[in-house]
C-alpha positions in Angstrom: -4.2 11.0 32.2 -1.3 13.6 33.1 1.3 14.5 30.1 4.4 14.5 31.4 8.1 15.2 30.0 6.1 17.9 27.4 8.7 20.9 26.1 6.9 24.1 27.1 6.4 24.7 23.0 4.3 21.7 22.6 1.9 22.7 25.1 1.0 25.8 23.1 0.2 23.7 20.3 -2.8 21.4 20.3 -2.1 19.4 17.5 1.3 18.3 18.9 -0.1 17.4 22.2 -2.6 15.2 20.2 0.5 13.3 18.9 0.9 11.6 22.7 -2.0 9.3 21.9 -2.1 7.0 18.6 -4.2 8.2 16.4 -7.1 5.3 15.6 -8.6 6.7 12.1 -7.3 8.6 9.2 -9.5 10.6 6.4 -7.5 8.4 3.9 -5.4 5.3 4.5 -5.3 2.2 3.0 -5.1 0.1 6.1 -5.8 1.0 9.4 -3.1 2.5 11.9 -1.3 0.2 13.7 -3.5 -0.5 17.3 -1.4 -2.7 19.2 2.6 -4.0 19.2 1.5 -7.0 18.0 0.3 -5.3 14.8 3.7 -3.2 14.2 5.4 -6.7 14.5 3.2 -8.4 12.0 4.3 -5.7 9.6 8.0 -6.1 9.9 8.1 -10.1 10.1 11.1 -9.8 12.1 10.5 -12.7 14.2 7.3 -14.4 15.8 4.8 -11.5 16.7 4.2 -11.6 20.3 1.7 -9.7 22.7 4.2 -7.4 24.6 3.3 -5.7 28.0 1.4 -2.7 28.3 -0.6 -2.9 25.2 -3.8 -1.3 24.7 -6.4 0.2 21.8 -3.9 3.2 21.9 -0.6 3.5 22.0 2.0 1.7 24.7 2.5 4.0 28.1 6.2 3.2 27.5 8.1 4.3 24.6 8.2 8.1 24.1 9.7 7.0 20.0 9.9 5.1 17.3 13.9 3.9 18.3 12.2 3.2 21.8 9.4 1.5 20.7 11.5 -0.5 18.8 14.0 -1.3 21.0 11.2 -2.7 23.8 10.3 -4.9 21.1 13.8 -6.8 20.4 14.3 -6.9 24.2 11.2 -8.9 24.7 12.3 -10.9 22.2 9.0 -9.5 19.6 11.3 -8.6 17.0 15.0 -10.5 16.2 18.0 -7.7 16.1 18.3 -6.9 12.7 21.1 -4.1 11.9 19.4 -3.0 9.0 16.4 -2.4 10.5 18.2 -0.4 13.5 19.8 1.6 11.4 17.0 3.0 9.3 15.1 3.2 12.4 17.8 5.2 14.1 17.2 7.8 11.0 13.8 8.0 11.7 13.7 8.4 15.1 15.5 11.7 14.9 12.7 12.8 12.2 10.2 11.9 14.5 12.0 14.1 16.8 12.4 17.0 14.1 9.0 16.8 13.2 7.8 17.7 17.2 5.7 20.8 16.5 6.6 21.2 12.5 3.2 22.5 10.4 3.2 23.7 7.0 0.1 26.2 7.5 -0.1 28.7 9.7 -0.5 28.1 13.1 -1.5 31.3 14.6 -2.5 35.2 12.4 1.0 36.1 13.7 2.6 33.2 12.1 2.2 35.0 8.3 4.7 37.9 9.8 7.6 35.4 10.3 9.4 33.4 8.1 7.9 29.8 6.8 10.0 27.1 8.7 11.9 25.3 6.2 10.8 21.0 5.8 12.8 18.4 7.2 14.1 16.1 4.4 11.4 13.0 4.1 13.2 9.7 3.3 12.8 7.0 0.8 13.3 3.3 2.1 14.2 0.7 -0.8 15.0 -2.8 -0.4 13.6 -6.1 -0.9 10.7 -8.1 0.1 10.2 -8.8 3.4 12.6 -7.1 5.1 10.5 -5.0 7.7 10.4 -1.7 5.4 6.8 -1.3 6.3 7.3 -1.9 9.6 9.5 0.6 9.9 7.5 3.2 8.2 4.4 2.1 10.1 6.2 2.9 13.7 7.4 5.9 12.5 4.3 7.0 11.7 2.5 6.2 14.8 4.8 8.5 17.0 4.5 11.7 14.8 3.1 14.1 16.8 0.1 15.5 14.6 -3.3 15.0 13.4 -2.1 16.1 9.9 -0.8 13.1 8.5 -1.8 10.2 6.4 -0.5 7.1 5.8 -1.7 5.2 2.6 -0.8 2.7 -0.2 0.9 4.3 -3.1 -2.3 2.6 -5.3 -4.5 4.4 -3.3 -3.2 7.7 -2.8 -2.9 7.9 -7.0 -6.7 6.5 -7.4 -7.7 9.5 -5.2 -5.3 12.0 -6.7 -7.4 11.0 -10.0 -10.7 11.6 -8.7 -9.7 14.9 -7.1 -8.1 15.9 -10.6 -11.4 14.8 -12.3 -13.7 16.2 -9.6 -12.1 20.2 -10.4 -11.9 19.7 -14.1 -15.3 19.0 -13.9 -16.3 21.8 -11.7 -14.7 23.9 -14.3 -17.6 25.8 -16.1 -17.9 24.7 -19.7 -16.8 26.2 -22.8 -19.5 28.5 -25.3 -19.3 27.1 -28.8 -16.6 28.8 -31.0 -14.5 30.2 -27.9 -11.0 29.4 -27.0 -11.1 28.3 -23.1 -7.7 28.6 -21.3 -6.4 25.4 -20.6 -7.0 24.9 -17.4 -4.1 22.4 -15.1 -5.8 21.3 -11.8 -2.3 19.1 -10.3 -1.2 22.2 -8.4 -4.8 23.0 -6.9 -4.7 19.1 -6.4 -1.7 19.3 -4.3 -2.7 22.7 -2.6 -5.5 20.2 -0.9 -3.5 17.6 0.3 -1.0 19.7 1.8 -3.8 21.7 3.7 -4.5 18.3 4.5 -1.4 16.3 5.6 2.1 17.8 6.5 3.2 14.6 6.3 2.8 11.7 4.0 4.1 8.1 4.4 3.4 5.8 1.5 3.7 2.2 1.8 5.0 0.0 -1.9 5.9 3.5 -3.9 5.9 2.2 -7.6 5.0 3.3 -10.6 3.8 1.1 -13.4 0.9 3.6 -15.2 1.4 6.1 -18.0 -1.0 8.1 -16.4 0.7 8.5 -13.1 4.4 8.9 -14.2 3.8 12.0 -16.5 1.8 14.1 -13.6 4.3 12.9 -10.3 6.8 15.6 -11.3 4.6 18.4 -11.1 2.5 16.7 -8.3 5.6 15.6 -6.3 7.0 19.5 -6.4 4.0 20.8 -5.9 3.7 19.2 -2.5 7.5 19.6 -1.3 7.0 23.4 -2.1 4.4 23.1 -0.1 6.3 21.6 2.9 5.0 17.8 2.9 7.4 15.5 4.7 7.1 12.4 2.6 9.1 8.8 3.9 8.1 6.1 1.5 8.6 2.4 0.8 9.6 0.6 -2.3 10.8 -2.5 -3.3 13.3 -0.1 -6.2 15.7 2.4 -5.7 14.5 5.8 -6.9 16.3 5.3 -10.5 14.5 2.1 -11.3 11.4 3.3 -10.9 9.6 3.0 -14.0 11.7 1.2 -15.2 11.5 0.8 -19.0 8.5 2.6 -19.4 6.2 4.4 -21.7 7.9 7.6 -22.8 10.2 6.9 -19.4 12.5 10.3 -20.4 9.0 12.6 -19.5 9.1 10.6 -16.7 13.2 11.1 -15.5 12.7 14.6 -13.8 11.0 13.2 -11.3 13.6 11.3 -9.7 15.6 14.5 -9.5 13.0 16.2 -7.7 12.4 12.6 -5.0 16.1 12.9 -4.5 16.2 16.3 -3.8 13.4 16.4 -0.8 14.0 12.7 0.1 17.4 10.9 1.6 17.7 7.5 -0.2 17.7 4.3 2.5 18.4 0.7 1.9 17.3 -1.8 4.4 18.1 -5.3 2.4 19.6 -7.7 5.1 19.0 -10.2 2.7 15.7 -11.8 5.0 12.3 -12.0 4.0 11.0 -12.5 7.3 7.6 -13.1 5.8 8.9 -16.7 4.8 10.6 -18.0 7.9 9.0 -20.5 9.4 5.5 -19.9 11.0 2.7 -21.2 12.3 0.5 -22.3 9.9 -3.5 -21.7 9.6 -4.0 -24.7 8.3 -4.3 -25.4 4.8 -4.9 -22.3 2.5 -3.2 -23.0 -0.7 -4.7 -25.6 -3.1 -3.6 -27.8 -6.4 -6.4 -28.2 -9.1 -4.8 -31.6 -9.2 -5.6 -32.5 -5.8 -8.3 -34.9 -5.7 -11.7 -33.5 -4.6 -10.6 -30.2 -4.5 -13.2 -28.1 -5.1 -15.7 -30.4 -2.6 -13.7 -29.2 0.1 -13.3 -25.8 -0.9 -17.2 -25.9 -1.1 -17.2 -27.4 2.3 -14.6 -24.3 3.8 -16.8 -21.8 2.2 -20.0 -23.2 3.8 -19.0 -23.6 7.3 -17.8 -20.0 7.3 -20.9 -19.0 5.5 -22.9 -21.1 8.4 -21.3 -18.2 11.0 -22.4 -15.2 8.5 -25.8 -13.5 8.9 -26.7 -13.9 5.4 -27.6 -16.2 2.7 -25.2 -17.8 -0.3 -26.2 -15.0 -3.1 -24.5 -13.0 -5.9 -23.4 -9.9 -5.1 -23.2 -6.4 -6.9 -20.3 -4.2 -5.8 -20.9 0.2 -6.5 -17.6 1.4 -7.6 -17.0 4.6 -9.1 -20.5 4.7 -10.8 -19.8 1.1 -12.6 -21.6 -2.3 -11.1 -19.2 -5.0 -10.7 -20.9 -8.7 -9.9 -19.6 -11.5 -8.1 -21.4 -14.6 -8.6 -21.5 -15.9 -5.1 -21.1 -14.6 -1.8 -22.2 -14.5 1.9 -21.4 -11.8 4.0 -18.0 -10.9 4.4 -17.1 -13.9 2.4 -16.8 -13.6 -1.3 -15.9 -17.1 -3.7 -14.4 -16.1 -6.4 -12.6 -17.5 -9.8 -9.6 -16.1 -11.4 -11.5 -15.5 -14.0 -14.1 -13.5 -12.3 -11.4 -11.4 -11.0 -8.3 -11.0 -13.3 -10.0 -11.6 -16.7 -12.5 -8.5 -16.3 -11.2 -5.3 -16.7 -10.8 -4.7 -13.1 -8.6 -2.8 -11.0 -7.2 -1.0 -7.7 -10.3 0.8 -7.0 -12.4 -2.6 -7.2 -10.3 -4.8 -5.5 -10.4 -2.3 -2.7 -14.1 -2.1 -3.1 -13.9 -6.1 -2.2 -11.1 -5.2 0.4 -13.7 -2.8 2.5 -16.8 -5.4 2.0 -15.3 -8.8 2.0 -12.9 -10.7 5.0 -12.3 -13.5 3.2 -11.7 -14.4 -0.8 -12.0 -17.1 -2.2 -9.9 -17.2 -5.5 -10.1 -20.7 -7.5 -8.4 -21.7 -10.6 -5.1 -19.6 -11.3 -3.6 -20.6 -14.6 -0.2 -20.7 -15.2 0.9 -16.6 -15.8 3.0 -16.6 -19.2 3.6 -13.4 -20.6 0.6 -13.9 -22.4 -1.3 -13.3 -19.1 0.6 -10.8 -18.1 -2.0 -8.1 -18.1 -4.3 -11.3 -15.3 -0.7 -11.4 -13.6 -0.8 -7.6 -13.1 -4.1 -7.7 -11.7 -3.4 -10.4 -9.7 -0.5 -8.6 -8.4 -2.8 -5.6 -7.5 -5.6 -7.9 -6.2 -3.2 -9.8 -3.7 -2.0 -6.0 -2.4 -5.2 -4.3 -1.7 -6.0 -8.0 0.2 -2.7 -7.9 2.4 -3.5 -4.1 3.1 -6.5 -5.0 4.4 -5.7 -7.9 6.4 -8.2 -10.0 4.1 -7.9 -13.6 4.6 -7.6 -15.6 1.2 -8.4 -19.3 0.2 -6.3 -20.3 -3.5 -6.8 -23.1 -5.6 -3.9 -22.7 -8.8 -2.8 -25.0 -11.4 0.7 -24.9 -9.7 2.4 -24.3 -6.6 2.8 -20.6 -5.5 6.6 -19.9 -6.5 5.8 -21.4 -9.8 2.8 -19.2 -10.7 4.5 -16.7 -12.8 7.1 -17.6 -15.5 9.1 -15.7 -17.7 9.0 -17.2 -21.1 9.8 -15.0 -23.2 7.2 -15.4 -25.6 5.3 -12.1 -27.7 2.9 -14.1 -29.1 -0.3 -12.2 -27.6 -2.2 -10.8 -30.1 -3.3 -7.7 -28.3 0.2 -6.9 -26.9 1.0 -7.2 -31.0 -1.7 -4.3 -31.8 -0.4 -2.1 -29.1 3.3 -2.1 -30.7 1.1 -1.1 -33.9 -0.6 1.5 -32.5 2.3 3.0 -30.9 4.4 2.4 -34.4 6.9 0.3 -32.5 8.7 -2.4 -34.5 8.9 -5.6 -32.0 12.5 -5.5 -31.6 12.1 -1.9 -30.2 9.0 -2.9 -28.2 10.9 -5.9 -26.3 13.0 -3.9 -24.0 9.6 -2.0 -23.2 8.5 -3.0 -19.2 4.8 -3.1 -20.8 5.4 -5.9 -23.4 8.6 -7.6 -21.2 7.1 -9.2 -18.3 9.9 -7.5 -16.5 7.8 -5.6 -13.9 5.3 -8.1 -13.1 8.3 -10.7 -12.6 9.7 -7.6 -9.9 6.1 -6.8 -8.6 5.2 -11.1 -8.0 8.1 -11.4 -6.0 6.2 -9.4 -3.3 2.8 -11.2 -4.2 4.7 -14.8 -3.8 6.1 -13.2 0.1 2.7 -11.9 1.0 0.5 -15.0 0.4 3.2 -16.8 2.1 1.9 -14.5 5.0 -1.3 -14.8 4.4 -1.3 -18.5 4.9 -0.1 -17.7 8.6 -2.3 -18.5 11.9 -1.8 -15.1 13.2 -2.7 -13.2 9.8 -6.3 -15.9 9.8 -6.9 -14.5 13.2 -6.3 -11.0 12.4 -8.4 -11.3 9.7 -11.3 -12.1 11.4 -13.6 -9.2 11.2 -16.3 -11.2 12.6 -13.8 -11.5 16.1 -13.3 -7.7 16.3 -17.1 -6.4 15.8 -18.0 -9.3 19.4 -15.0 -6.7 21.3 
């Protein structure tokens, strides 16, 4: 295919002429790259997705940018105008068109004797649920012209920040008896690697809710900006909420400073979560317990997908991160599951996208009501219901209540290990209740994007996209 309307410095530089054509896999993402218009519309709920013209596996023949692309879609009548929308994307149309031939290594022996080109400042989009953030991001991200980016759930990108951290201290040779060993920190070596491997970093649902991650993002996040990584990030928070009421929050403070300093603040809240407008349905997805013969015909949808599966009805054992986590009954790519099963074990983002990778469609029977006495199931839950939506995994619910009533904010303390933590921590309970951890306060925030993404989920064009089965007959 010829390459036309290429600036004489792009054709010196192989990476940027890869940038023409969309990239189809990543070394590290969290869902895959978006493959056709229909996808990128999905993502931004702006209106009923539609197959546009021109659409391959790659990327259109059209649109040369993000604005363009964008623009195509709202004339077809894809996408609704939203200003919001068109104004962020105007912003990141022109970074798309400031990153055209930007690298943070080397490109050449000669490149050492000249001065290091300074970043473009990355961008973090805030706003609430729903209102085409990812979207956004996600076109963006197909148009910029290298092969050294990733694109990746904030979840993810921290579990494998944690495994690299753990893989070099480990490499680290050990200690002889009765020495002093230097105290080694790997977070700079850490974010030496991803640099090398990514000038530019988009994260989808930036949040921070674990100790663990908000005391090393400083140093991490600084690291990589000195580095030159471009980061644009969603988030449902403005940078000075995040972490909100945390565990020793003031370690965690600095951070902002160092976000806001590499990374123009954006709102895009038109008020619209186009998630919820009105849809076609898949059919019924979302279940009462109080439903008569519920669970038959639960039994009866999991068979007659089973029926199409080249396997029998078995447990299975899931491999993650040298632990064995068992599901009692599967077949396939289809896993049936109880809450139980999957928010009262100690489980987390690592399994659930263990299950997102193996499994199509969950199964997930009996959610309780979610006091604050379950908020630790509610947090799972939370994380569950995002590594499914990343991964396009279709879901089947049975709950003792309807969806927007799932989560409720009591107000009640009376949980005995919430009560042994405050002891622990020498906090009297009057300190402890403005405390995100013992408050509810961020699982509230977080379900409000759970509540808009099984709303999705329960759509006929996320089923079909689901359907793995579909894709591996193509």
């Amino acid at each position: 295919m010829a390459v036309c309307n290429i600036p004489l410095s792009l054709k010196m530089s192989p990476s940027a002429l890869l940038g023409f054509r969309l990239v189809l896999t990543e070394k590290y993402s969290s869902r895959k790259l978006l493959t056709s218009l229909t996808e990128v519309c999905r993502r931004g709920h702006s209106g009923e997705a539609q197959q546009a013209p021109g659409v391959s596996g790659g990327r259109p023949a059209g649109p040369r940018g993000p604005l363009e692309h964008y623009n195509g879609l709202i004339g077809d009548g894809s996408l609704r105008e939203d200003e919001h929308q068109r104004a962020v994307m105007q912003t990141l149309d022109q970074l798309h068109k400031t990153l055209r031939g930007y690298s943070n290594t080397p490109m050449s022996f000669f490149s050492k004797f000249f001065p290091k080109p300074k970043a473009p400042t990355g961008y973090y989009i805030y706003g609430d649920v729903g209102t085409g953030k990812t979207m956004v991001m996600d076109m963006f991200y197909s148009y910029v012209e290298t092969e050294h980016k990733k694109r990746v759930h904030f979840h993810g990108f921290m579990l494998d920040v944690h495994k690299r951290i753990h893989r070099l201290k480990q490499s680290m040779p050990k200690r002889k008896a009765g020495k002093m060993a230097k105290s080694y920190d790997p977070i700079a070596p850490v974010a030496e690697e991803i640099s090398e491997e990514a000038c530019v970093l988009c994260f989808d649902e930036f949040q921070v809710t674990d100790i663990a991650d908000a005391m090393i993002l400083k140093q991490l996040f600084e690291n990589l900006f000195l580095k030159g990584v471009v980061v644009v990030a969603t988030s449902n928070r403005p940078p000075e909420d995040l972490y909100k009421n945390g565990l020793q929050r003031v370690n965690f403070v600095p951070f902002i400073a160092v976000l806001q300093k590499y990374c123009q603040t954006l709102r895009l809240d038109s008020g619209i979560d186009y998630r919820r407008r009105n849809r076609p349905s898949a059919g019924k997805l979302y279940f009462l317990s109080s439903e008569p013969d519920v669970e038959a015909t639960l039994d009866k949808m999991f068979d007659e997908l089973a029926f199409k599966q080249n396997d029998i009805t078995r447990p299975r054992t899931l491999n993650v991160n040298n632990r064995k986590v068992r599901l009692n009954k599967a077949c396939g790519t289809i896993a049936d599951c109880t809450f139980e099963e999957l928010c009262d074990r100690p489980l987390g983002a690592s399994d659930y996208l263990e299950m997102s990778r193996l499994f199509d469609t969950v199964f997930i029977r009996h959610i309780p009501l979610l006091t604050l006495n379950k908020k630790t199931q509610a947090r799972r839950l939370i994380t569950l219901v995002d590594a499914l939506y990343d991964h396009k995994v279709r879901v089947v619910i049975v709950a003792d209540h309807p969806l927007d009533d799932i989560f409720v904010h009591n107000g009640e303390h009376g949980h005995d290990e919430s009560h042994i933590l405050m002891d622990d921590l020498g906090l009297k309970r009057d300190e402890a209740s403005s405390l995100s951890i013992f408050s509810g306060e961020e699982e509230m925030f977080a379900f409000q994007r759970t509540v808009s993404r099984l709303t999705e989920m329960q759509t006929a064009e996320y089923w079909s996209e689901g359907d793995r089965s579909a894709k591996s007959k193509v």
